[in-house]
KESE-711371 format. One record per residue: residue in three letters; chain; y, z, x of N, C-alpha, C in turn. Coordinates in pm, whole numbers, plus 50000, padded with zeros to 5 digits. Example, Ala and Ser with C-alpha at 12.3 -4.5 7.8 and 13.67 -1.06 7.14 Angstrom:
<node><bakol>ALA</bakol><marlum>A</marlum><n_Y>49431</n_Y><n_Z>50780</n_Z><n_X>51319</n_X><ca_Y>49550</ca_Y><ca_Z>50780</ca_Z><ca_X>51230</ca_X><c_Y>49670</c_Y><c_Z>50780</c_Z><c_X>51320</c_X></node>
<node><bakol>SER</bakol><marlum>A</marlum><n_Y>49775</n_Y><n_Z>50708</n_Z><n_X>51285</n_X><ca_Y>49894</ca_Y><ca_Z>50714</ca_Z><ca_X>51367</ca_X><c_Y>50003</c_Y><c_Z>50787</c_Z><c_X>51290</c_X></node>
END
This chain:
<node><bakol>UNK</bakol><marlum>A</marlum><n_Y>19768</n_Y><n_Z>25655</n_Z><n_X>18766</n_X><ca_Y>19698</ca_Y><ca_Z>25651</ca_Z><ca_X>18638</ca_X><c_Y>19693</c_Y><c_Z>25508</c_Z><c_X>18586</c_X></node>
<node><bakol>UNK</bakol><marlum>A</marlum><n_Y>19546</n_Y><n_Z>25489</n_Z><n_X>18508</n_X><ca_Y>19567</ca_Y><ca_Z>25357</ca_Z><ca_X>18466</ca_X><c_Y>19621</c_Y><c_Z>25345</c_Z><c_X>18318</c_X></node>
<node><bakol>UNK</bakol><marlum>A</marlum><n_Y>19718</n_Y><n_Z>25326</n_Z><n_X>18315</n_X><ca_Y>19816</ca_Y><ca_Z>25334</ca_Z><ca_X>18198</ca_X><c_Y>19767</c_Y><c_Z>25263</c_Z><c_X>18066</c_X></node>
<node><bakol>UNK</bakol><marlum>A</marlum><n_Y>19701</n_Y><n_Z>25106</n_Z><n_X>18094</n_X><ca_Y>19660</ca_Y><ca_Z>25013</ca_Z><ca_X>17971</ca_X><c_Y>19513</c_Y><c_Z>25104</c_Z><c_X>17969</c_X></node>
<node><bakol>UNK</bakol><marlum>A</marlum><n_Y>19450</n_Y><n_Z>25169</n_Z><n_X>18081</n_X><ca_Y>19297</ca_Y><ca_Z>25203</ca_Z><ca_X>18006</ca_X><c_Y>19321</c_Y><c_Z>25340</c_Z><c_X>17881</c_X></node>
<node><bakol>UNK</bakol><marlum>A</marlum><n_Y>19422</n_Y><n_Z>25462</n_Z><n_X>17960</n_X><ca_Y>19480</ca_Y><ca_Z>25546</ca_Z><ca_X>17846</ca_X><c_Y>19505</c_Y><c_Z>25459</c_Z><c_X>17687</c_X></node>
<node><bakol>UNK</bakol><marlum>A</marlum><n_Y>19588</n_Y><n_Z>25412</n_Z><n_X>17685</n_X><ca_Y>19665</ca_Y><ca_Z>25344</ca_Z><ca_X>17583</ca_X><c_Y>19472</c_Y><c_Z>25277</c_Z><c_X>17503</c_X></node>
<node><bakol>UNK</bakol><marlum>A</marlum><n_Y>19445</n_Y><n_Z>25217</n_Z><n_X>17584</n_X><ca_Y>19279</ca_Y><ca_Z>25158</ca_Z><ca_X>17504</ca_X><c_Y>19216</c_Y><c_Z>25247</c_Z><c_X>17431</c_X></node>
<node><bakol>UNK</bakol><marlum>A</marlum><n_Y>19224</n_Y><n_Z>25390</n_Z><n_X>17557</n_X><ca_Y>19103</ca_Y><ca_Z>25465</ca_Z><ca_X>17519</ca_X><c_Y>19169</c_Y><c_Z>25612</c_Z><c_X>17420</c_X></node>
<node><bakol>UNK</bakol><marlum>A</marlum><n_Y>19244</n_Y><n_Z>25602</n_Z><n_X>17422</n_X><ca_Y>19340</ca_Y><ca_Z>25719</ca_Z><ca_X>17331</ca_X><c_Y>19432</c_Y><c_Z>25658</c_Z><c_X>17297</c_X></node>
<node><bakol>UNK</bakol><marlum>A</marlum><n_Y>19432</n_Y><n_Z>25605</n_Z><n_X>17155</n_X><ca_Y>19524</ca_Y><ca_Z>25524</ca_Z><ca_X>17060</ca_X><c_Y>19588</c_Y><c_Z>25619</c_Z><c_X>17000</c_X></node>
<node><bakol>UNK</bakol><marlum>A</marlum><n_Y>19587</n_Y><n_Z>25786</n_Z><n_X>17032</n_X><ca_Y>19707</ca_Y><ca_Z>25859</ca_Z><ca_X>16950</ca_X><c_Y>19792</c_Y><c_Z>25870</c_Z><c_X>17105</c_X></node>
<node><bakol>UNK</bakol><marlum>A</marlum><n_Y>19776</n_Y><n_Z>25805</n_Z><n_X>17209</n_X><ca_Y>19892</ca_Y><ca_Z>25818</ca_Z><ca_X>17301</ca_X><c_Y>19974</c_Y><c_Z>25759</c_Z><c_X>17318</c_X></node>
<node><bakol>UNK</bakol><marlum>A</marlum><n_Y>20143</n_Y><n_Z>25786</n_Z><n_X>17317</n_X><ca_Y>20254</ca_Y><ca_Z>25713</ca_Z><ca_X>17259</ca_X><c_Y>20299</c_Y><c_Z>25686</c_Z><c_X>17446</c_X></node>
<node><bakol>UNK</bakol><marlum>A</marlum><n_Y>20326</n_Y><n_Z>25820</n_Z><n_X>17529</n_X><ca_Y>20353</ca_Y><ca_Z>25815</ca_Z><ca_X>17662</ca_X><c_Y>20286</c_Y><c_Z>25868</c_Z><c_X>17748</c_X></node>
<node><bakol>UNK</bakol><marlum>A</marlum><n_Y>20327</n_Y><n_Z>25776</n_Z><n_X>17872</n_X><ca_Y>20252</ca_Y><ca_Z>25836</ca_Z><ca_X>17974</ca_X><c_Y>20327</c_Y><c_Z>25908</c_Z><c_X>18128</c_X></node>
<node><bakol>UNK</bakol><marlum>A</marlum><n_Y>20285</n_Y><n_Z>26011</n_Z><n_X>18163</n_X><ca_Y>20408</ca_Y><ca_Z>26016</ca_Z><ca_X>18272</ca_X><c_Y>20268</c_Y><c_Z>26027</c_Z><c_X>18375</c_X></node>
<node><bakol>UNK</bakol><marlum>A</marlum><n_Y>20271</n_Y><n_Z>25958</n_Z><n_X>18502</n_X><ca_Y>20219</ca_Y><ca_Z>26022</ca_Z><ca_X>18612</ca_X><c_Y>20205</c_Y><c_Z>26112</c_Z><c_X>18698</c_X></node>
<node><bakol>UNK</bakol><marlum>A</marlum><n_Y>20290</n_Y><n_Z>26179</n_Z><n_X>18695</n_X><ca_Y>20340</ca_Y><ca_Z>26330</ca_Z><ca_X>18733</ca_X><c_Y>20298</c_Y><c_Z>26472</c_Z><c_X>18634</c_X></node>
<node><bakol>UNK</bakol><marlum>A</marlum><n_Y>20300</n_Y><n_Z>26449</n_Z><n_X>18510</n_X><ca_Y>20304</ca_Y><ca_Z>26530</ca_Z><ca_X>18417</ca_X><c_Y>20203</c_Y><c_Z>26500</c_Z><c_X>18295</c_X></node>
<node><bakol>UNK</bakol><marlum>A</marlum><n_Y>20134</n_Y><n_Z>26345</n_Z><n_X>18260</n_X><ca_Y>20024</ca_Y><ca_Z>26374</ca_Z><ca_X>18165</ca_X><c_Y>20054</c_Y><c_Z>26263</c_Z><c_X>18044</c_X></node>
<node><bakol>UNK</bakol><marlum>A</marlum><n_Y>19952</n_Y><n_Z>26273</n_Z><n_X>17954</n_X><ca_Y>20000</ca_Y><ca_Z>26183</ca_Z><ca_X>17841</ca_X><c_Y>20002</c_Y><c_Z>26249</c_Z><c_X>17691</c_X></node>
<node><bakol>UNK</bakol><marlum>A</marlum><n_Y>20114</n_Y><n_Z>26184</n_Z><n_X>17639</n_X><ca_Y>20122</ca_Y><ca_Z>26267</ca_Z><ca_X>17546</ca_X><c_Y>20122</c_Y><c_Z>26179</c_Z><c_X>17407</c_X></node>
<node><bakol>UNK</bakol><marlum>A</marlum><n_Y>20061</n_Y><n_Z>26260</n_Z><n_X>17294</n_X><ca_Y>20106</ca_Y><ca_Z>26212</ca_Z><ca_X>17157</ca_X><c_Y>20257</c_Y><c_Z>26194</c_Z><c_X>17086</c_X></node>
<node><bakol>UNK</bakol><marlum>A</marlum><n_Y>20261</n_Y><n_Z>26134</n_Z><n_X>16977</n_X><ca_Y>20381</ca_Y><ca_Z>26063</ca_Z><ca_X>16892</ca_X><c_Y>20469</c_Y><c_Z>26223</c_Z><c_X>16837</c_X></node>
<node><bakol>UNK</bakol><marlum>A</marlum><n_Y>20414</n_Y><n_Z>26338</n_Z><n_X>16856</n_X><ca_Y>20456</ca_Y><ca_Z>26483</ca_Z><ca_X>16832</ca_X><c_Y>20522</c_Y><c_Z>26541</c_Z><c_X>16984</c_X></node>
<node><bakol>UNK</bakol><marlum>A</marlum><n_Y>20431</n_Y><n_Z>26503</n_Z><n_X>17093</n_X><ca_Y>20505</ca_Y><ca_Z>26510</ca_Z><ca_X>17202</ca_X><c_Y>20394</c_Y><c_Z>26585</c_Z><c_X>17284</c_X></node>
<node><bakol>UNK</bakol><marlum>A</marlum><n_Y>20290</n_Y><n_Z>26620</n_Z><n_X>17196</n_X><ca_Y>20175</ca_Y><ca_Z>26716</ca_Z><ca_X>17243</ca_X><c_Y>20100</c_Y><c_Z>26651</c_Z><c_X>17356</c_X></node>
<node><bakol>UNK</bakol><marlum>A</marlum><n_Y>20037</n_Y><n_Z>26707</n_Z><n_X>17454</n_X><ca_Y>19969</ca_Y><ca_Z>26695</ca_Z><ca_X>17569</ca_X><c_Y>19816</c_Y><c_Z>26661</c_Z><c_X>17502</c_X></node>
<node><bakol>UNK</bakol><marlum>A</marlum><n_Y>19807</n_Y><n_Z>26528</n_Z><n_X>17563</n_X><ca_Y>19685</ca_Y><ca_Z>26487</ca_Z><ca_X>17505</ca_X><c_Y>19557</c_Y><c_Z>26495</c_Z><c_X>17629</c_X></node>
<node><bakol>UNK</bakol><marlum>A</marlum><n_Y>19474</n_Y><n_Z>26571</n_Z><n_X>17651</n_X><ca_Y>19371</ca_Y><ca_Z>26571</ca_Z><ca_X>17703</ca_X><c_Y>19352</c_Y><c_Z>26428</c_Z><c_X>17810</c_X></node>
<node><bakol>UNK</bakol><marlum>A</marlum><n_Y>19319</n_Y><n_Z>26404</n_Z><n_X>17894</n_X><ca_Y>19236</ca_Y><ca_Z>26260</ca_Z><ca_X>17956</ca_X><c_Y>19122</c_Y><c_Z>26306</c_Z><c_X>18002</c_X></node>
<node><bakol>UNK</bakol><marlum>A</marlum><n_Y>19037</n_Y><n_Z>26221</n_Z><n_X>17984</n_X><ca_Y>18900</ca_Y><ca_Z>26249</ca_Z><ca_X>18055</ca_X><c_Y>18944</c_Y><c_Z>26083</c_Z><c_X>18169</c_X></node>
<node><bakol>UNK</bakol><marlum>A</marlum><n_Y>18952</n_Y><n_Z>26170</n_Z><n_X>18300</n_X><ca_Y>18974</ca_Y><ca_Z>26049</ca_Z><ca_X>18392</ca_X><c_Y>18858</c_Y><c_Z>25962</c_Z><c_X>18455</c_X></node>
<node><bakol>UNK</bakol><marlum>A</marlum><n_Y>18752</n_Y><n_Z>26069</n_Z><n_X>18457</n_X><ca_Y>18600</ca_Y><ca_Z>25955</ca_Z><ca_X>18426</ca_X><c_Y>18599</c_Y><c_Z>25852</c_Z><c_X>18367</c_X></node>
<node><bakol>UNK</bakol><marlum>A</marlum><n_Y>18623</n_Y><n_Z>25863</n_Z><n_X>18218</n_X><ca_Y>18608</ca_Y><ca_Z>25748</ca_Z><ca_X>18142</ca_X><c_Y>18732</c_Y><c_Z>25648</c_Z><c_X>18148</c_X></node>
<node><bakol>UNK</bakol><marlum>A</marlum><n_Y>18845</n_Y><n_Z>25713</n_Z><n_X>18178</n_X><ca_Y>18964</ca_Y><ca_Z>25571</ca_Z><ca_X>18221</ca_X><c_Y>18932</c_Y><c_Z>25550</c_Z><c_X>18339</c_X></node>
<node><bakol>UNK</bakol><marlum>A</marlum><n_Y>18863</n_Y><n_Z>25597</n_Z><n_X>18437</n_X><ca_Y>18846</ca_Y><ca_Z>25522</ca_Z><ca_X>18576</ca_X><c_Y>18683</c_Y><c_Z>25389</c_Z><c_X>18555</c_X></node>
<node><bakol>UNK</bakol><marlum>A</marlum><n_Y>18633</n_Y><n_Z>25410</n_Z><n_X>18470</n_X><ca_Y>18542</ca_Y><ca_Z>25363</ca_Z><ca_X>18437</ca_X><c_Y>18515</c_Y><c_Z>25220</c_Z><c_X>18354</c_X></node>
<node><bakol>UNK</bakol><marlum>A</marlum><n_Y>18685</n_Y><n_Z>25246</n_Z><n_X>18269</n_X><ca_Y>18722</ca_Y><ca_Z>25159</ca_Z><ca_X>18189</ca_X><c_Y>18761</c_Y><c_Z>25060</c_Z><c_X>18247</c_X></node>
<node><bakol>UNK</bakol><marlum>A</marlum><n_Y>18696</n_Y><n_Z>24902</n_Z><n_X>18184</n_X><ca_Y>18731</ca_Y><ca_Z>24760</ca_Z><ca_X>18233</ca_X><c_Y>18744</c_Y><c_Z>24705</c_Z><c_X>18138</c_X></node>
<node><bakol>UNK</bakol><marlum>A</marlum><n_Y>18890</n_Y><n_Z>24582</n_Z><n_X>18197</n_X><ca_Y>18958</ca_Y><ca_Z>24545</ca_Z><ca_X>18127</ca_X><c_Y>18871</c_Y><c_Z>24407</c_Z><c_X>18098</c_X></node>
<node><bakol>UNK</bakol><marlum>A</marlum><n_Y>18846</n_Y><n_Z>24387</n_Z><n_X>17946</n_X><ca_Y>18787</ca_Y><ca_Z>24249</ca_Z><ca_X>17950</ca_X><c_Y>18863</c_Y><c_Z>24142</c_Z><c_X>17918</c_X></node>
<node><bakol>UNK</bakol><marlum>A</marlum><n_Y>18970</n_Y><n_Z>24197</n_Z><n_X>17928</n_X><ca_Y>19121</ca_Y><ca_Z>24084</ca_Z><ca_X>17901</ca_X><c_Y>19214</c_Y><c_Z>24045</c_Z><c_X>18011</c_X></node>
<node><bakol>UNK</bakol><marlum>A</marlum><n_Y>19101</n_Y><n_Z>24095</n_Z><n_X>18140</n_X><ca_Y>19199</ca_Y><ca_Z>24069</ca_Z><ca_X>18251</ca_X><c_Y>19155</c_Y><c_Z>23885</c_Z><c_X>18288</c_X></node>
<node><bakol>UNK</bakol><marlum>A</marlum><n_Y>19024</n_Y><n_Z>23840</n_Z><n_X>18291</n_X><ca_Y>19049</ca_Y><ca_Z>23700</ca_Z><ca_X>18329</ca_X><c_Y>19178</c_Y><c_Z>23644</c_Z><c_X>18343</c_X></node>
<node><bakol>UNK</bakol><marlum>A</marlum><n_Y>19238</n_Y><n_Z>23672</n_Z><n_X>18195</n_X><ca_Y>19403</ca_Y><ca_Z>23624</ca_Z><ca_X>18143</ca_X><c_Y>19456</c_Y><c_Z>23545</c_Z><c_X>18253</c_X></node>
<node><bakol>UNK</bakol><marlum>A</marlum><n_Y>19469</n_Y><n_Z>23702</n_Z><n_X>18293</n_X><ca_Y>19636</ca_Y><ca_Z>23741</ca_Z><ca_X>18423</ca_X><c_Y>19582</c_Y><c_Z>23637</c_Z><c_X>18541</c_X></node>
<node><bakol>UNK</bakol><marlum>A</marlum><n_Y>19452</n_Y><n_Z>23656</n_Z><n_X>18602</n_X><ca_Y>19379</ca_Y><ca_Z>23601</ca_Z><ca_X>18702</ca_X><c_Y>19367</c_Y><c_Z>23431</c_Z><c_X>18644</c_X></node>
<node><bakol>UNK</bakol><marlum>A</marlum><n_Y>19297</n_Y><n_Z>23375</n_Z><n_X>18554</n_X><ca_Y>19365</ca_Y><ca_Z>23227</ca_Z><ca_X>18550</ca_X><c_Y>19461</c_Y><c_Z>23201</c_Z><c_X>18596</c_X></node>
<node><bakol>UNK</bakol><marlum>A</marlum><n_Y>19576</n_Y><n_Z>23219</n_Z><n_X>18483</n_X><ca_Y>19693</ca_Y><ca_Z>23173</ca_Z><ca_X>18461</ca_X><c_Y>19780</c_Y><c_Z>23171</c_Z><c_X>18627</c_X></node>
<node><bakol>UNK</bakol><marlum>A</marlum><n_Y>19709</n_Y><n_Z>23279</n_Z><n_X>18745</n_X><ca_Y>19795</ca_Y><ca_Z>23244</ca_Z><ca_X>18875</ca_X><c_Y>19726</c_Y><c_Z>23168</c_Z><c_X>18943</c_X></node>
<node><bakol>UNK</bakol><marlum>A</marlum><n_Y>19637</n_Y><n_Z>23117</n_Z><n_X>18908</n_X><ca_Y>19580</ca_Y><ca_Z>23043</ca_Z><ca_X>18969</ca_X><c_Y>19530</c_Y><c_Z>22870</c_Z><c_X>18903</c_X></node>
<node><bakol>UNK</bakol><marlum>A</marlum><n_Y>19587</n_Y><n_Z>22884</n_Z><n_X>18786</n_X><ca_Y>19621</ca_Y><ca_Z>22710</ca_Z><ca_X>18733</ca_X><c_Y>19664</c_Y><c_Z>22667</c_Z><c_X>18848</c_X></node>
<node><bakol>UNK</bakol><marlum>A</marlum><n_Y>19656</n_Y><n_Z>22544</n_Z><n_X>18808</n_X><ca_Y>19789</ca_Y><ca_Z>22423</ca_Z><ca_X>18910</ca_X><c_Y>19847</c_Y><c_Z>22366</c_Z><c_X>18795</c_X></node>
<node><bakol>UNK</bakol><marlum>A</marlum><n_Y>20027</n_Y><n_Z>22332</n_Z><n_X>18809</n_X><ca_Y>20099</ca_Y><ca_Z>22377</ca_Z><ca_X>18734</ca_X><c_Y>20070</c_Y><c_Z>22211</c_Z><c_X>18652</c_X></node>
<node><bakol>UNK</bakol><marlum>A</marlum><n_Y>20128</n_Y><n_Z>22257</n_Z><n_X>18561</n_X><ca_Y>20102</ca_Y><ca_Z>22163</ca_Z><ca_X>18417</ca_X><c_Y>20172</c_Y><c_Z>22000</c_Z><c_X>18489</c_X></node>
<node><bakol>UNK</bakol><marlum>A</marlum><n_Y>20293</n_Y><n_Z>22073</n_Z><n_X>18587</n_X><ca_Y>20342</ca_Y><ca_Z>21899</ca_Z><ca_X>18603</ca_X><c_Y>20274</c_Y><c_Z>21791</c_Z><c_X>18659</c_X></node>
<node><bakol>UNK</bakol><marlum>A</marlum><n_Y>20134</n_Y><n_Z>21837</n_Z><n_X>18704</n_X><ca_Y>20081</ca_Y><ca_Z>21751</ca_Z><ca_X>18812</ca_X><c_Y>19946</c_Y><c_Z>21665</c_Z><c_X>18676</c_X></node>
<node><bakol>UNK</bakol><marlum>A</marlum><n_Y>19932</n_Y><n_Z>21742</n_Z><n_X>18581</n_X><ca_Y>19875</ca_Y><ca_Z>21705</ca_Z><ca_X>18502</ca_X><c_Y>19988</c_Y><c_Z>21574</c_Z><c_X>18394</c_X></node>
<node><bakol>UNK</bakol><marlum>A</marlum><n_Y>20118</n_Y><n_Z>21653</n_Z><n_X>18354</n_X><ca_Y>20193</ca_Y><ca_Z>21548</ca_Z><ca_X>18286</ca_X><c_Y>20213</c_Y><c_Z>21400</c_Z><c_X>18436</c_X></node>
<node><bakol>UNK</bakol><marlum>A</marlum><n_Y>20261</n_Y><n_Z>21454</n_Z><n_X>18525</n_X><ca_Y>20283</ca_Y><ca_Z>21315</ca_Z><ca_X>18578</ca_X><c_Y>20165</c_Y><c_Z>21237</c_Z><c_X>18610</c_X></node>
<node><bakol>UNK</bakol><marlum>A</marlum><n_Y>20045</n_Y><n_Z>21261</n_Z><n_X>18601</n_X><ca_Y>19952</ca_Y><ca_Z>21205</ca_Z><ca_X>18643</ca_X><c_Y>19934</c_Y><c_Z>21091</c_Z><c_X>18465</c_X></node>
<node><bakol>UNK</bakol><marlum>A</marlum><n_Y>19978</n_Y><n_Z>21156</n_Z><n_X>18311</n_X><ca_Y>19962</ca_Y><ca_Z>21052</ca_Z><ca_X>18234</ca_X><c_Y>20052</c_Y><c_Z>20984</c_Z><c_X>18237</c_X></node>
<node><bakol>UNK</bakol><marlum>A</marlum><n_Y>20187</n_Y><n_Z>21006</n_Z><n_X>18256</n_X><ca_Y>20292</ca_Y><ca_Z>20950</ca_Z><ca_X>18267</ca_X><c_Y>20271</c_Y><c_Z>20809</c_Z><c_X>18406</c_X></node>
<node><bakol>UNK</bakol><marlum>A</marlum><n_Y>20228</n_Y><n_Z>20856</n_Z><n_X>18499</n_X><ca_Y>20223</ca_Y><ca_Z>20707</ca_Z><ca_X>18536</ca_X><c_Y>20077</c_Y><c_Z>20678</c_Z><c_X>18582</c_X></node>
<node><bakol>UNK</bakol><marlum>A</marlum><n_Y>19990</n_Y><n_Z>20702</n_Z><n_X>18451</n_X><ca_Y>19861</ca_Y><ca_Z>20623</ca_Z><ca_X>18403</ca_X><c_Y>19762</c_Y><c_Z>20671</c_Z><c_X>18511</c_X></node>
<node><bakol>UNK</bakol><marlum>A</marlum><n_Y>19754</n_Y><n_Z>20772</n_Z><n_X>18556</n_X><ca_Y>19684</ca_Y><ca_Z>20775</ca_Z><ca_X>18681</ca_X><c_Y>19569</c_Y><c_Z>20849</c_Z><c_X>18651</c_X></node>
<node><bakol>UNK</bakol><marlum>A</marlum><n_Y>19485</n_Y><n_Z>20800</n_Z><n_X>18589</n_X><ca_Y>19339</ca_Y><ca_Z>20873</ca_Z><ca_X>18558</ca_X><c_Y>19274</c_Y><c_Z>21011</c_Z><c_X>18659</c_X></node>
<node><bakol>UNK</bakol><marlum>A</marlum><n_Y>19281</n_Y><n_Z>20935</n_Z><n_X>18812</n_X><ca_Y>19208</ca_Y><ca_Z>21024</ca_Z><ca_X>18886</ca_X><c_Y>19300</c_Y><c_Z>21130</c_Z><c_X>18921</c_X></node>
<node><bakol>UNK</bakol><marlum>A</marlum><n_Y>19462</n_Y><n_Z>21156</n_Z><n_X>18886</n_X><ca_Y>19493</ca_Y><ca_Z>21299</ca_Z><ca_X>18926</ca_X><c_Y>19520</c_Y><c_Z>21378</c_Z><c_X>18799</c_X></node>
<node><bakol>UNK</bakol><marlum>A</marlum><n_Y>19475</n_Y><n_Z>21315</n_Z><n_X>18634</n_X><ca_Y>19455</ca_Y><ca_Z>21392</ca_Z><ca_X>18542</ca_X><c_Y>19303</c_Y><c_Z>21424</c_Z><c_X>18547</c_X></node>
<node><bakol>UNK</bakol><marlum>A</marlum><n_Y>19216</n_Y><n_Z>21393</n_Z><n_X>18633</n_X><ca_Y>19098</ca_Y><ca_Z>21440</ca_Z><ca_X>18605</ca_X><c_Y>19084</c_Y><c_Z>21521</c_Z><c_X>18745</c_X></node>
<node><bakol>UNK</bakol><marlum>A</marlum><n_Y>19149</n_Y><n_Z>21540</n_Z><n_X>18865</n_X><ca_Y>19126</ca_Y><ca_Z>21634</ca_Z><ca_X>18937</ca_X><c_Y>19186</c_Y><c_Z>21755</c_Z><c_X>18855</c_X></node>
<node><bakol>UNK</bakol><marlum>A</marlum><n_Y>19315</n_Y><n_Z>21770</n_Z><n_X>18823</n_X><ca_Y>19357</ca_Y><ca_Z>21831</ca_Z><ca_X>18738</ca_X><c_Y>19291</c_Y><c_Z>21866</c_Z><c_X>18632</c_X></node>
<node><bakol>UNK</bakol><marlum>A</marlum><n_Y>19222</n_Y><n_Z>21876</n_Z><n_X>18566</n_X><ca_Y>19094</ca_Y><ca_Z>21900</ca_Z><ca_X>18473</ca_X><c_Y>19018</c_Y><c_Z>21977</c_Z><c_X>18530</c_X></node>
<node><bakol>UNK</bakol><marlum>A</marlum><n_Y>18978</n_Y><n_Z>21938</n_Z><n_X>18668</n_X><ca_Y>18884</ca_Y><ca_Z>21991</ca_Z><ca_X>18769</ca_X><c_Y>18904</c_Y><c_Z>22138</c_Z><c_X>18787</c_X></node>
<node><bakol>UNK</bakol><marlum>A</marlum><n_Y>19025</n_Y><n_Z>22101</n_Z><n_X>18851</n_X><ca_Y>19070</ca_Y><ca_Z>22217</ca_Z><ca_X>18908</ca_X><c_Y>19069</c_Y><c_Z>22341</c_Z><c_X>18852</c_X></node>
<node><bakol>UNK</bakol><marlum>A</marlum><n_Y>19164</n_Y><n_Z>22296</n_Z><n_X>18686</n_X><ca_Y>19117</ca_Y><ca_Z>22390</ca_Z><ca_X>18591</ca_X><c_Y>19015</c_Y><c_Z>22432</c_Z><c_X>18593</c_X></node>
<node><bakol>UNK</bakol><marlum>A</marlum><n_Y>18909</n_Y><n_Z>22364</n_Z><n_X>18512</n_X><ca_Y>18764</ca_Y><ca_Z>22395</ca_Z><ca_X>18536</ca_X><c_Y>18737</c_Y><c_Z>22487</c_Z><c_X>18650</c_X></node>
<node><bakol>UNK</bakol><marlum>A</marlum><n_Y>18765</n_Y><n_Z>22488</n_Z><n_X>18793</n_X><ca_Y>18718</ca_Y><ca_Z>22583</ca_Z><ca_X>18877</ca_X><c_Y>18794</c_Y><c_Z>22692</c_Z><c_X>18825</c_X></node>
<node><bakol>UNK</bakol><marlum>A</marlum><n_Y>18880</n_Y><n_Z>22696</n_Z><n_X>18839</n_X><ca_Y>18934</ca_Y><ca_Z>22847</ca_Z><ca_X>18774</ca_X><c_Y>18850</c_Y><c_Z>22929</c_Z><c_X>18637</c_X></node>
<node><bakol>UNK</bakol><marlum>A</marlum><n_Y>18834</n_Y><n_Z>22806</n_Z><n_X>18584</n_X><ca_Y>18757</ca_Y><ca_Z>22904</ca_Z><ca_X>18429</ca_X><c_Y>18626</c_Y><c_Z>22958</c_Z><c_X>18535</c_X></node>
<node><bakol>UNK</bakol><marlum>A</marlum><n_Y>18570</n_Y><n_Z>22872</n_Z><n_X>18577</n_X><ca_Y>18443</ca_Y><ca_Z>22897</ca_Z><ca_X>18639</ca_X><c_Y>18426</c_Y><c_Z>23035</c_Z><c_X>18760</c_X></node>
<node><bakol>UNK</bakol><marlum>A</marlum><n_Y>18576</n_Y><n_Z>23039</n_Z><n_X>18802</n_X><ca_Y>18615</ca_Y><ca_Z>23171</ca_Z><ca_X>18890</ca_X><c_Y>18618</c_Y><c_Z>23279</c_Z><c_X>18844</c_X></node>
<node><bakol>UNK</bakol><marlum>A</marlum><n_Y>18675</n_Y><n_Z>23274</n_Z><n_X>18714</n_X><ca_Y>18719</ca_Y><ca_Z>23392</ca_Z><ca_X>18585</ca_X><c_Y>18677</c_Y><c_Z>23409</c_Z><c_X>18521</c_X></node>
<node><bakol>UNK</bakol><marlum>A</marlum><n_Y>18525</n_Y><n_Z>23402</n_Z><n_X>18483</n_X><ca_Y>18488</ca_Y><ca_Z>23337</ca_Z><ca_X>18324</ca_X><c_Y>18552</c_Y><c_Z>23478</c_Z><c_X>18223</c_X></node>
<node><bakol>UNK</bakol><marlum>A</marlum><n_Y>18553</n_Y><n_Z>23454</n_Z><n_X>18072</n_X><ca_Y>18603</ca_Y><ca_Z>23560</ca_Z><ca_X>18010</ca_X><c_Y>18525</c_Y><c_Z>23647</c_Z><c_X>18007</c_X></node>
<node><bakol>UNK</bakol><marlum>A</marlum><n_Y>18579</n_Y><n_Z>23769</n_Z><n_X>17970</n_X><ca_Y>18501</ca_Y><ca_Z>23949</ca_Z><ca_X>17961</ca_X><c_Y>18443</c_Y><c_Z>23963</c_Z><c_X>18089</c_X></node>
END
């Protein structure tokens, strides 16, 4: 089950079990329509997908630290390809 599309798409659901269903803050068995959570996309996933694929911040600090223009601007770059890999929504 996709657990964050439940939780999106039925905001009275407190838990979820995979075996057994999801339920409300009373404990009641809340319906899923699994069409519409299989259907559901996350437009907040770019996030996760950037962030493993930055190159890590130190290559950017040591590159000002000893004045080195061209590996703070590959570093820029690089970034840049990633946004350009991920764009948001």
């Amino acid at each position: 089950m996709n657990h964050k599309a439940i939780y999106a798409l039925y905001t009275n659901v407190v838990t979820i079990s995979d075996s057994v269903g999801a339920f409300d803050k009373d404990g009641n068995k809340v319906e899923i329509d699994m069409n519409t959570v299989n259907a559901w996309i996350d437009v907040e996933a770019y996030k996760a997908k950037r962030a493993a694929e930055y190159p890590p911040m130190t290559e950017y600090l040591d590159g000002v630290v000893k004045g080195d223009q061209a590996q703070i601007d590959k570093y820029i770059a690089d970034c840049q390809a990633v946004k350009t890999k991920y764009p948001k929504g």
